[in-house]
N, C-alpha and C positions, 0 to 999 in steps of 0.2 A: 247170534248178534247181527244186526243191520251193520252195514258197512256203506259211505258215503263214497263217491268216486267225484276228486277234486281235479279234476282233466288241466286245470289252469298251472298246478301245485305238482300233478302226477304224484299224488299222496291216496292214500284210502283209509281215513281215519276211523273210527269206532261211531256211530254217528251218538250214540249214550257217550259224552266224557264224566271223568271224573273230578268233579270239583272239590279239589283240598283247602278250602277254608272255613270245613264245619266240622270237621272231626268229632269226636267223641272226647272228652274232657278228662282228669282227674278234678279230684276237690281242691287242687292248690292251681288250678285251672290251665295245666300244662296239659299237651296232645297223650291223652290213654294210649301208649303205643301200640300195645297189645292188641286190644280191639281194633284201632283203626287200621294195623296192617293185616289185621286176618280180615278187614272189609275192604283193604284193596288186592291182596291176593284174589278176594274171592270174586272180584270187578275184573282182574286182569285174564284169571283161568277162565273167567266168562267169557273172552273176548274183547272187553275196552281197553283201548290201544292207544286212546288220549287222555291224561293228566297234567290240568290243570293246577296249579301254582302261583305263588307271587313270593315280592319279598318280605310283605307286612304282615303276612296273614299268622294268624296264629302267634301274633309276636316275634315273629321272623324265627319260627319252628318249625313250620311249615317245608320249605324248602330242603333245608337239612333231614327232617325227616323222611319227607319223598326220595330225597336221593339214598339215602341208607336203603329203604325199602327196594325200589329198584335195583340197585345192583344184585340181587340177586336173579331177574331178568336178559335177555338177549335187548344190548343197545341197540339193534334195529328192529324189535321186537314191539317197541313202544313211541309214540308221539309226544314229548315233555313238552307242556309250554311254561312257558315264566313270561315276568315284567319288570319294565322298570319304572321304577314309583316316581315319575316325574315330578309329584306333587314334596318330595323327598329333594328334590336337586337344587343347583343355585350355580352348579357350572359343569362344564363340559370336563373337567378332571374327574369331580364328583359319580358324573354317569360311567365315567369308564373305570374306576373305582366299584362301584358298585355293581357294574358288568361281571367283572373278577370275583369279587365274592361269592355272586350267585353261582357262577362254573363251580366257585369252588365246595359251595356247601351243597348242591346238584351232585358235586364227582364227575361231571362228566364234561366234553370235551366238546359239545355242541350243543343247542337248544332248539326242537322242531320250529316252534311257535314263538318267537317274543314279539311281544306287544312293549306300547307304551299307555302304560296302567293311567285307567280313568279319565281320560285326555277331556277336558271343558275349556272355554274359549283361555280363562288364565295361563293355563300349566300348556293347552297348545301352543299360546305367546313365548311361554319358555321355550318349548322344543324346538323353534324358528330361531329366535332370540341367540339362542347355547349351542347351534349347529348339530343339534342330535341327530338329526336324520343321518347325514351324511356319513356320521360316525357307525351307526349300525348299520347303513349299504355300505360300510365298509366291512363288519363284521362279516356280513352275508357273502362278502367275496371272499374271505378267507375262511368260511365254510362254518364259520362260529356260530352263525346262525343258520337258519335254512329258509326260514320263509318270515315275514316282516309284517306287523302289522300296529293296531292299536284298539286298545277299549274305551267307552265311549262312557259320558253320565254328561249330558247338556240339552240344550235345546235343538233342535230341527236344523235351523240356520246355521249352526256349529258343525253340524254334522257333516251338511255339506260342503265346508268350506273345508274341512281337513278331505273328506274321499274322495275333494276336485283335486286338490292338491299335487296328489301324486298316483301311479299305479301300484295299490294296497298289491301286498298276496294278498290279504284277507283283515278283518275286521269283526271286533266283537261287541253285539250290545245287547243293552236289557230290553226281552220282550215277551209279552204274556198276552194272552187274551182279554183281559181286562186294560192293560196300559196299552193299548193301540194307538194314544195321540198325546202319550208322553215320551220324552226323551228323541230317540232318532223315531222311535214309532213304527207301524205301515210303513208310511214313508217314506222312511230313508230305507225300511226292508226294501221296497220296489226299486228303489233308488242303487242299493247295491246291486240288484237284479240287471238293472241297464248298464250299469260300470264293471259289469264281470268280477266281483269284489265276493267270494266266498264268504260265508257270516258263520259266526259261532255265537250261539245265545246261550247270554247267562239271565238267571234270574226267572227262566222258565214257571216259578210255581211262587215268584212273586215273593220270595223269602219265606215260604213256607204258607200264605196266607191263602193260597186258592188249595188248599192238602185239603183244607176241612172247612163245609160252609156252611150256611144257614139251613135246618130242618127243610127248609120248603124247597130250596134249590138244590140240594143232595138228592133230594127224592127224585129229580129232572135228570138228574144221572144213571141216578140205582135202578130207574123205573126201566130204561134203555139198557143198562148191563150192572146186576151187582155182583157182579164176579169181579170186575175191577177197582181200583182204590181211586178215588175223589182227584190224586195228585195225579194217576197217569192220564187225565182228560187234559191237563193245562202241556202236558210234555207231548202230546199226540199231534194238540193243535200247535204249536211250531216245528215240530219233527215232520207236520206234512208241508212244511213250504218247501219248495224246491230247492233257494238257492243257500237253505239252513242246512249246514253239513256237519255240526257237532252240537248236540245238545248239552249243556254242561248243570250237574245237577249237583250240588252241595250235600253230600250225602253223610250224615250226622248217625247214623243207628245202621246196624245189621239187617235188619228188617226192612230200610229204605234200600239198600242196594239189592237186597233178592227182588224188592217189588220192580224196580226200577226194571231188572234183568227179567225180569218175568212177561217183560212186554217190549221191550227194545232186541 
């Protein structure tokens, strides 16, 4: 397993995470638990060391499930991150409310990574508005949290106005090789590069759309290497930027996590 070294954070996360909001399904469209924890067993005995969470995912199953699974793990063994679903709030009771639950359907008694989930110039308005910040560098000094950050879905000009703001630990947005001049983009990657701002990218393979391409453009890959899958070209090219220190991959089938592990 590659291992990132976050000098900023003094952390070394798994640089492959785990992204739990694609699980594996039953037919009444609740988390298969079965399968998805023999596919995170077999992500963690590999070596990933970052799990990825929120509170909505999965119908707010997600969370609960990750933590059941985990505890059968060393708490310093693994990196959790969660969020809080700003886009969910409407006051500053509300956020600390919802802080609490997450601890508690996690189990556990800190959280590596929280963000504030999806942040666009609206739901940024709120977090200014509702005093969030302040409340979770409060957390972070009573050890609740450990490192501070926020995930992104806006334009360029948004991006920058929240990463001027303050000294991120870190920050997470959507980027692929095809979307280079959507959302924060290039961009704001080079941009977190001069701000000393750590990134974790989600969205790597674009929700699944760069796995499997057109006849003529597969051939542009296969011709170069068919030993490997279509999806690990889109995870190689943000895994090779520098200031990318966790790739988070949505991983929905058995067969995407060995491939995933087969190359990270």
């Amino acid at each position: 397993m590659e291992y990132s070294k976050i000098d900023k954070l003094n952390v070394n996360p798994s640089l492959l995470g785990f992204g739990c909001m694609r699980f594996p399904k039953k037919e009444d469209g609740t988390i298969d638990e079965v399968e998805a924890e023999r596919m995170l067993d077999h992500a963690i005995e590999s070596g990933v060391t970052y799990i990825d969470t929120a509170y909505p995912y999965h119908d707010g199953e997600s969370e609960p499930f990750v933590g059941r699974v985990l505890k059968k793990y060393k708490r310093e063994d693994f990196y959790l991150a969660t969020k809080l679903p700003m886009f969910k709030i409407d006051s500053l009771e509300q956020a600390k409310e919802i802080f609490e639950e997450q601890i508690k359907r996690l189990d556990v008694d800190y959280v590596d990574f929280y963000l504030l989930h999806a942040l666009n110039k609206d739901t940024w308005k709120k977090v200014i508005d509702l005093n969030i910040i302040p409340y979770c560098e409060e957390l972070k000094k009573q050890g609740r949290i450990k490192n501070f950050g926020f995930s992104f879905h806006d334009d360029y000009e948004v991006f920058e106005e929240i990463i001027n703001y303050r000294d991120w630990d870190f920050c997470q947005i959507q980027l692929n090789y095809i979307d280079t001049d959507i959302q924060a983009g290039m961009k704001g990657y080079k941009l977190t590069e001069e701000k000393n701002v750590p990134l974790v990218i989600m969205e790597p393979i674009k929700g699944g759309a760069l796995a499997s391409l057109s006849d003529d453009i597969e051939k542009v890959f296969t011709d170069y290497n068919q030993n490997v899958s279509i999806s690990s070209w889109a995870l190689r090219f943000v895994a090779s930027l520098p200031n990318v220190k966790v790739v988070l991959s949505g991983m929905s089938t058995y067969a995407q996590v060995e491939d995933n592990l087969s190359y990270f």
